[in-house]
N, C-alpha and C positions, 0 to 999 in steps of 0.2 A: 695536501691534495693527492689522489689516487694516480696512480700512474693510467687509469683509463681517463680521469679528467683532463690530466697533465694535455694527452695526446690528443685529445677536444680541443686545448685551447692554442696549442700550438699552430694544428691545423685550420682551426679558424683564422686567425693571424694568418698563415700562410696565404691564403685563398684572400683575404682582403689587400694584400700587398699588391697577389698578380693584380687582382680586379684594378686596382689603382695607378699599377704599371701600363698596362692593357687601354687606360683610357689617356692617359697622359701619349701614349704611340700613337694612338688613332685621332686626336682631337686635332684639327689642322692648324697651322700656326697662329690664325687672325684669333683661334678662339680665348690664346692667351693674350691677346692686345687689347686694348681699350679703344674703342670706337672715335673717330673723329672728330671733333668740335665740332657742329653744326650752327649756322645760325639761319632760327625759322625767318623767315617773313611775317609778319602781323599780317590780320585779317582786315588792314584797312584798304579799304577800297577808294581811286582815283573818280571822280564824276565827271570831272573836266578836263578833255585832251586830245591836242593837236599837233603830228606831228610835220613837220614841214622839210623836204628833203633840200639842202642844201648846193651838196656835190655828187653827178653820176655824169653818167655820160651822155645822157640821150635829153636835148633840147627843146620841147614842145610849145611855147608860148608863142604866138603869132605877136609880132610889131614889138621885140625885146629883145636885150641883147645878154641874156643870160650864158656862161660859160657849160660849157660842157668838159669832163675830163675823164680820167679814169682812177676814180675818186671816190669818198663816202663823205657826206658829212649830213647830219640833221639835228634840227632842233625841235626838242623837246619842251611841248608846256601843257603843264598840268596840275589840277588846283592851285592855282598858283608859285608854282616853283616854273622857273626855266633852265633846261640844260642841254648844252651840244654835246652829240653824241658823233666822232671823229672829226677832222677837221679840214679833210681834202688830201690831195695832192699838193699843185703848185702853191705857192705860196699867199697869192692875193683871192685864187676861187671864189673861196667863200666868204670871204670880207666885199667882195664887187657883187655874186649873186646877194648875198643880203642885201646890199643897198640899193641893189635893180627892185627887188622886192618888197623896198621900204620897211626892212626888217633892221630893229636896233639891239644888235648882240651886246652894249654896252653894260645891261645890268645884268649879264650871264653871270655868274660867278662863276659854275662849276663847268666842266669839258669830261666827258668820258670817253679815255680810249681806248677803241675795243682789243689793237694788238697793235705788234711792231712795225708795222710793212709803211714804208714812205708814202702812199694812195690814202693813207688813213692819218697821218701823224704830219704830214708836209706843212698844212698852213698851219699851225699852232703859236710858231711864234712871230710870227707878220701879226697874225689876232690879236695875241698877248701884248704885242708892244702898240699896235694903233689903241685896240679898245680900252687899254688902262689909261690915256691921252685924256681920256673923258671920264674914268670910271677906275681909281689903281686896284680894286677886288677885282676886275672883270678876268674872267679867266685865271683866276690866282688857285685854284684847286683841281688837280687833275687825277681822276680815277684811273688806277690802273690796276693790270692784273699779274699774278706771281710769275716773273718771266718775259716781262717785258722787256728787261733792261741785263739780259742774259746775252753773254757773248755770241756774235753768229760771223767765228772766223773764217776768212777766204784766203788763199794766195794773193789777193790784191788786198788785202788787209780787210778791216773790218766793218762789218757789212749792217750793222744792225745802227741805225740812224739815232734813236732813241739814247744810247749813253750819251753823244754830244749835245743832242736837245736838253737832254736834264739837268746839265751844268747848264744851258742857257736862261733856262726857264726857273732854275731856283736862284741863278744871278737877278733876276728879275722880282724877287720875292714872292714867286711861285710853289705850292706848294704838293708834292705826287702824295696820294694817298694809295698806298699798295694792297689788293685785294687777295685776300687766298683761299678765300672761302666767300659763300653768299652771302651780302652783306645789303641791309635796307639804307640806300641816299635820305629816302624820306616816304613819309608813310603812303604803301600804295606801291612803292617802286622800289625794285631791288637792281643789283648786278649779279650776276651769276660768279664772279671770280672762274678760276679754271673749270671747264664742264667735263665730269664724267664722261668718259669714251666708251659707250656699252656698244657701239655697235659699228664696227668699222668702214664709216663712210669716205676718210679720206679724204675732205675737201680741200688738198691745198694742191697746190704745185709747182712749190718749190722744190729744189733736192739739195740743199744746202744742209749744213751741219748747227747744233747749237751748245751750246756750254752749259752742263745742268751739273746741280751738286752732287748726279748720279757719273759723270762725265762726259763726253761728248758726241753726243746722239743725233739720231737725225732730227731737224727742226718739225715737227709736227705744228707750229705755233700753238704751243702749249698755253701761252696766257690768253687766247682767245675769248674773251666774253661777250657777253649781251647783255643788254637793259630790259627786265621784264616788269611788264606795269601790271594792276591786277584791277581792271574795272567793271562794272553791275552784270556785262553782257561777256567777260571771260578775259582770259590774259591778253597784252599785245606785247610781243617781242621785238625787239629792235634791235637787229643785227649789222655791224660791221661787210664780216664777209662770211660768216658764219661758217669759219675752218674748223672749228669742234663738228661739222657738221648740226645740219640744221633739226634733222631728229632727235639724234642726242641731248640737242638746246633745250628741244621742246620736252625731251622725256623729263629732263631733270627740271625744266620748270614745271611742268605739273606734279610731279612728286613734291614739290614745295607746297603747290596749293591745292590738294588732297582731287586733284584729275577733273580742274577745269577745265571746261573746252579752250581753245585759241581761239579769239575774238577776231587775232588779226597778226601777219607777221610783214612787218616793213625792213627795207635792209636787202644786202648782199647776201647771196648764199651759196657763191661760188659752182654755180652748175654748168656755168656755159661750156665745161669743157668736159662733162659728165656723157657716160653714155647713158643710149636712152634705156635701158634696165634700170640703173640707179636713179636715174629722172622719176621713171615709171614706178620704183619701189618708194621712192618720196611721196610722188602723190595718191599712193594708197595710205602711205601713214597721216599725211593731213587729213586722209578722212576719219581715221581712227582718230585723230587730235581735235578733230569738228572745228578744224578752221575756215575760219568764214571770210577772211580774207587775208589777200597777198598782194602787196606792191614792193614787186621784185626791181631791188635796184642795184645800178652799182655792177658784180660782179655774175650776178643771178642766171643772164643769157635771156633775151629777147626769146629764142626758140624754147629756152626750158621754162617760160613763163606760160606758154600757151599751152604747153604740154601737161605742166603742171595744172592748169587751166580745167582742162578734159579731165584729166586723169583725178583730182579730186573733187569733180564736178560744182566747178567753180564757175565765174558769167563773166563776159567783159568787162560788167562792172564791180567784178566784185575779185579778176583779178589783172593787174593792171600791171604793164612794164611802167619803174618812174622813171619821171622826168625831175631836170629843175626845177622848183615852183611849185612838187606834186605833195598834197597833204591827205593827210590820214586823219579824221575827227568821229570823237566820241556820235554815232547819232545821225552822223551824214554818210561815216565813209569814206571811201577812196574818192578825190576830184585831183585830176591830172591833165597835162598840157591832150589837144585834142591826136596829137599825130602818136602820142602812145596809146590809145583805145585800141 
């Protein structure tokens, strides 16, 4: 080889190394990671579905002696599958509004719940030990999400309810099924597992600390999730207290289902203590989400109900503070006690 070739080939070599160097410094860290596991949702769609709120605070039924608290609970039925989604506060709530309601929890199997806070996780095991009496599956399966059972230590010691329930509930031959990702119950209905935080809403308010395998960080209620259904006329999301925030819920459910509209969002969504810019910046996004309705329960705020009401030009009936007794159906819609209209 020429010494003019020689010095061709070298410098070609040279010049591909930097190029190779040059893109290995610039390429940002995630580009050499491998992307998440995801799991899609199927494209099957719910026809049949009503949801019945269980436990909030606000009592509307004339000549009944429903409980009010400050509290979540609802049940879920849908093509035939039934599932409660939280379980109250006190202990007995929602075991007495059911039976004011002539509602039988005993063939529930399944309970999702949405996070850790005592309002949402209280009556589970009063449930579990009357409804198995009649039924030993009833409430033997309980969804939950990654961080629920994560330490949340205080000076007065330990503050997060859910370790000592777990040993209760699997003494019982109860069974947690741990969520970390999106995950389908059954066709039609998913959980969300932890939701992506794109947009810093902030809906909690607590200031308490939590125990993550990263160390000991402030508690955002990191395993926060939601039940999202998916039927003919658009998603329905059923939120707890919707601490991921309630935008965030809804971005990352319609990235699942290729940017359906929201049919309907039932559930807490922790606003009552929101100012009104973030009230008012929520109900611009329900209308980019073409939600067609809200029965804001639970933790939502009567004032940010109305507000949200206006602000994503919503109608009394179509956005409704709930009550006990208040239900969501495929076709009908919101029907709630009359003193929440």
């Amino acid at each position: 080889m020429s010494m003019k070739n020689l010095f061709r080939l070298r410098t070609s070599i040279r010049t591909i190394a930097y190029f190779v160097l040059a893109l290995s410094i610039a390429a940002p860290p995630f580009a050499q990671t491998q992307p998440a596991k995801q799991t899609a949702p199927s494209p099957a769609q719910l026809h049949t579905l009503k949801i019945t709120v269980l436990s909030t605070m606000l009592v509307g039924r004339l000549g009944r002696e429903d409980l009010g608290e400050w509290g979540f609970s609802a049940l879920v039925e849908a093509d035939g599958h039934r599932v409660l989604v939280d379980t109250g506060l006190r202990p007995d709530t929602v075991l007495q509004n059911a039976r004011e309601l002539k509602i039988d929890l005993s063939d529930v199997q399944e309970v999702i719940l949405t996070h850790n806070h005592s309002d949402h996780v209280g009556g589970l095991m009063t449930l579990r030990r009357e409804l198995m009496k009649q039924n030993p599956a009833a409430l033997s399966v309980a969804h939950v999400s990654r961080g629920i059972f994560y330490s949340r230590p205080t000076p007065q010691g330990e503050a997060n309810e859910m370790i000592a329930i777990r040993k209760e509930y699997e003494a019982t031959g109860g069974k947690f099924i741990e969520h970390d990702d999106a995950s389908e119950i059954f066709p039609g209905a998913w959980l969300s597992g932890p939701v992506p935080r794109k947009y810093p809403e902030r809906n909690w308010s607590a200031t308490g600390k939590v125990q993550t395998p990263d160390g000991l960080v402030e508690d955002t209620i990191p395993e926060d999730q939601s039940l999202v259904l998916n039927t003919p006329q658009g998603l329905v999301v059923v939120t707890g207290c919707g601490h991921a925030g309630i935008v965030n819920i809804l971005t990352y459910a319609t990235s699942k289902y290729a940017d359906r509209p929201v049919y309907g969002v039932v559930g807490g969504l922790h606003l009552f203590p929101a100012k009104d810019e973030q009230i008012d910046w929520t109900g611009d996004e329900f209308k980019q989400f073409k939600v067609a309705n809200l029965l804001g329960a639970h933790c939502t705020g009567i004032e940010a109900v109305y507000r949200l009401r206006e602000r994503a030009g919503l109608t009394r009936k179509t956005a409704v503070v709930s009550t006990v007794g208040s239900t969501f159906t495929l076709g009908e819609g919101i029907a709630t006690g009359p003193l929440a209209q």
